[in-house]
VMD Tcl script that draws the C-alpha trace (Angstrom):
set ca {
  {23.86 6.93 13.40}
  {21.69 9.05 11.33}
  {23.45 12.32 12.00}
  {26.96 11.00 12.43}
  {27.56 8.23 9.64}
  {24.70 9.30 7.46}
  {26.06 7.10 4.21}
  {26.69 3.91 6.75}
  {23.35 4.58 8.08}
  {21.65 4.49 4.52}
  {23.60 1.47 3.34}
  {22.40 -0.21 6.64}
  {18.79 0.35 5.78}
  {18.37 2.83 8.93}
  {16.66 4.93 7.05}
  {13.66 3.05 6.82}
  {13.81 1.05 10.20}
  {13.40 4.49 11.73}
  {10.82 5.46 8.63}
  {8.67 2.41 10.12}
  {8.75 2.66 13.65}
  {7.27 6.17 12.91}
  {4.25 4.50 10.92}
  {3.30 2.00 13.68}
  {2.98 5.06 15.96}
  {1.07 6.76 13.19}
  {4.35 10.02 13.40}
  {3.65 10.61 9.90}
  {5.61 14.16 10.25}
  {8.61 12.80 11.66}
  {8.27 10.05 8.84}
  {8.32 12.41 6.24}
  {11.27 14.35 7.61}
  {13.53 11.69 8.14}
  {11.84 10.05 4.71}
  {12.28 12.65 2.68}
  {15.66 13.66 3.61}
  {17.09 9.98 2.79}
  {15.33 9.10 0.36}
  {17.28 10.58 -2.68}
  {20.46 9.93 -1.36}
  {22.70 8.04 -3.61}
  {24.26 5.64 -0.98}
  {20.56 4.24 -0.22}
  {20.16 1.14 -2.03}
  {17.57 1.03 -4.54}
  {15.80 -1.69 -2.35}
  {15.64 0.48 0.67}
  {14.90 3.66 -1.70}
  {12.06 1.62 -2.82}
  {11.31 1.01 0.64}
  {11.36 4.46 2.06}
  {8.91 5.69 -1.10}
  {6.49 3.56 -0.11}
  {6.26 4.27 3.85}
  {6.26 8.19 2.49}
  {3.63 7.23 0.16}
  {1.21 6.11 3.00}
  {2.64 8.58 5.63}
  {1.51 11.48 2.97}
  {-2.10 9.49 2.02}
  {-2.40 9.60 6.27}
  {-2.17 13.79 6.14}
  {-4.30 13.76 3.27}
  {-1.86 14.68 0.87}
  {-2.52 12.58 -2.27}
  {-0.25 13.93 -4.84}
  {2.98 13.84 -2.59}
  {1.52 10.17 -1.64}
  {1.04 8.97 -5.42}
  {4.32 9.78 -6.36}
  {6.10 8.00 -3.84}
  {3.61 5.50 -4.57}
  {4.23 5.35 -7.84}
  {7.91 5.39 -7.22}
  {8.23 2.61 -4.61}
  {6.16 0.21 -7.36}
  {9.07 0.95 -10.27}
  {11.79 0.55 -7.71}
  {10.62 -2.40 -5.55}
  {13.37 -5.27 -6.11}
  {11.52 -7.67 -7.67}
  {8.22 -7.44 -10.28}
  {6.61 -9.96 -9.07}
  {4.94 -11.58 -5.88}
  {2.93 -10.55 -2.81}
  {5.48 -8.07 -1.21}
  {5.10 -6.29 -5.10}
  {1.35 -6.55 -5.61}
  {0.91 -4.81 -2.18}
  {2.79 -2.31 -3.35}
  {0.36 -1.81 -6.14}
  {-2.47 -2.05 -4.36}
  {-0.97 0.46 -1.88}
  {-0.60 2.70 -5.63}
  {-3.95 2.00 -6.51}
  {-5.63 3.16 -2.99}
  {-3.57 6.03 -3.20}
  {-4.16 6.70 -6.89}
  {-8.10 6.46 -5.71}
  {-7.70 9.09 -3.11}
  {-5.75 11.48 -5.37}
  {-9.11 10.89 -8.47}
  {-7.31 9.22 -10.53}
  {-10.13 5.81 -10.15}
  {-8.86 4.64 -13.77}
  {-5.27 4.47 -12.56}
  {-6.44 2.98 -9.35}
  {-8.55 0.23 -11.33}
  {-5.70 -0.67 -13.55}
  {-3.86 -1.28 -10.02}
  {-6.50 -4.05 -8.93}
  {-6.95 -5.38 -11.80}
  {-3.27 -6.24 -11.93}
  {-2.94 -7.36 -8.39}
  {-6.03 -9.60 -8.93}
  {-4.72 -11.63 -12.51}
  {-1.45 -11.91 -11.19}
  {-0.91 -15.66 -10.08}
  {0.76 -14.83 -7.47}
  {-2.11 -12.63 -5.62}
  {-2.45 -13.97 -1.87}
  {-5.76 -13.59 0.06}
  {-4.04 -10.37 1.90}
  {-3.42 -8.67 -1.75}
  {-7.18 -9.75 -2.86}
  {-8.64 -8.17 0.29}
  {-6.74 -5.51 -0.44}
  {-8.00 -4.77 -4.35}
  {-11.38 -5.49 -2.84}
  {-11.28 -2.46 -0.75}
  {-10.13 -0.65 -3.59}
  {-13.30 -1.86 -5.35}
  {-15.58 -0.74 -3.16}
  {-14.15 2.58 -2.36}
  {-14.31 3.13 -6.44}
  {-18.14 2.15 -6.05}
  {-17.54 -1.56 -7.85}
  {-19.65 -3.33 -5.15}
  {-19.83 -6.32 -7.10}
  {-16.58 -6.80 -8.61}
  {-15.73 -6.15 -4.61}
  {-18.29 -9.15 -3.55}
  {-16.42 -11.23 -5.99}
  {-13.22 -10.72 -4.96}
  {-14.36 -11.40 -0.79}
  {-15.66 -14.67 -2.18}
  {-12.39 -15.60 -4.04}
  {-10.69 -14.98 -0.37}
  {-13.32 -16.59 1.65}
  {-13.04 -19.56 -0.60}
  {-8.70 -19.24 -0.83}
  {-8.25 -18.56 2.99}
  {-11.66 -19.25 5.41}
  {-9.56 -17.99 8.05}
  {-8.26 -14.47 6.75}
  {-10.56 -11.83 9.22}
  {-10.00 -8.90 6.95}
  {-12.03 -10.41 4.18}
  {-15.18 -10.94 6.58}
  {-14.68 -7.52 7.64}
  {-15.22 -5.73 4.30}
  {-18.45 -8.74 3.64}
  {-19.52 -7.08 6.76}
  {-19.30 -3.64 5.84}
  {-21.02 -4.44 1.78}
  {-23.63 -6.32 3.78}
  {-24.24 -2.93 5.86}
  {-24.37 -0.61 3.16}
  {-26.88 -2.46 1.59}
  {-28.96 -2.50 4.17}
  {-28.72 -6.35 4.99}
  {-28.25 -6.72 9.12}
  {-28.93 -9.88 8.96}
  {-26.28 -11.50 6.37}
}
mol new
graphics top color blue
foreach p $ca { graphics top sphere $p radius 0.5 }
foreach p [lrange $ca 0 end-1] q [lrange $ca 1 end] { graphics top cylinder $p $q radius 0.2 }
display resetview
């Protein structure tokens, strides 16, 4: 479909279907080519454009490539649909880890702190910032924000996870 009806194919959303069966099997080169060679196109919606930036965004941040990654990054947060809600503030916490990678930790913070004071950050998206946190060094500002999601969602994993790793790197075993 691809090859022969490239314009149905990008009005379809193909584009990206393909982009994310690539990223479950962690193809990040295959992503990028078919990624990169849709994603400009003028007959992909701006919802699968959007889309596409985003899987390229983590695909790149994957090979280590943080510039390539924080524009897309940047790109799939202007485009995505709508400005508001969970499906959004991932993708700004997705800009922010990126943005942290590529050294820009004032960009990235501005990301969390976003996601975070939006009402409509879930436990996923608070987890989420948290990481950020702690990868910037904010340890506590990261302990807050796994007690927010402990206290929002008891049963979310991913938030005793990163209590587990803070209580490590302190040196507390037995917390």
């Amino acid at each position: 479909l691809l090859q022969f009806y490239p314009i149905y194919a990008q009005e379809a959303g193909v584009p990206s279907l393909v982009a994310e069966t690539f990223m479950r099997e962690g193809r990040w080169d295959e992503l990028i080519l078919v990624g990169e060679a849709h994603v400009n196109s003028p007959s992909l919606p701006d919802a699968e454009r959007a889309r596409l930036s985003s899987l390229l965004a983590q695909a790149f941040r994957r090979k280590g490539e943080f510039d390539p990654a924080l524009r897309y990054a940047q790109r799939a947060a202007a485009l995505w649909p709508t400005q508001e809600g969970p499906a959004f503030l991932h993708q700004k916490t997705v800009l922010g880890r990126v943005a942290l990678d590529a050294g820009r930790r004032d960009e990235a913070l501005a990301q969390f702190r976003a996601v975070i004071s939006s009402a409509d950050a879930d436990v996923p998206n608070l987890v989420n910032s948290a990481w950020g946190y702690y990868m910037a060094g904010e340890a506590a500002e990261a302990r807050a924000l796994v007690d927010r999601a402990i206290a929002s969602d008891p049963s979310y994993g991913n938030a005793y996870h990163l209590r587990g790793w803070m209580l490590l790197a302190a040196g507390d075993y037995a917390g």
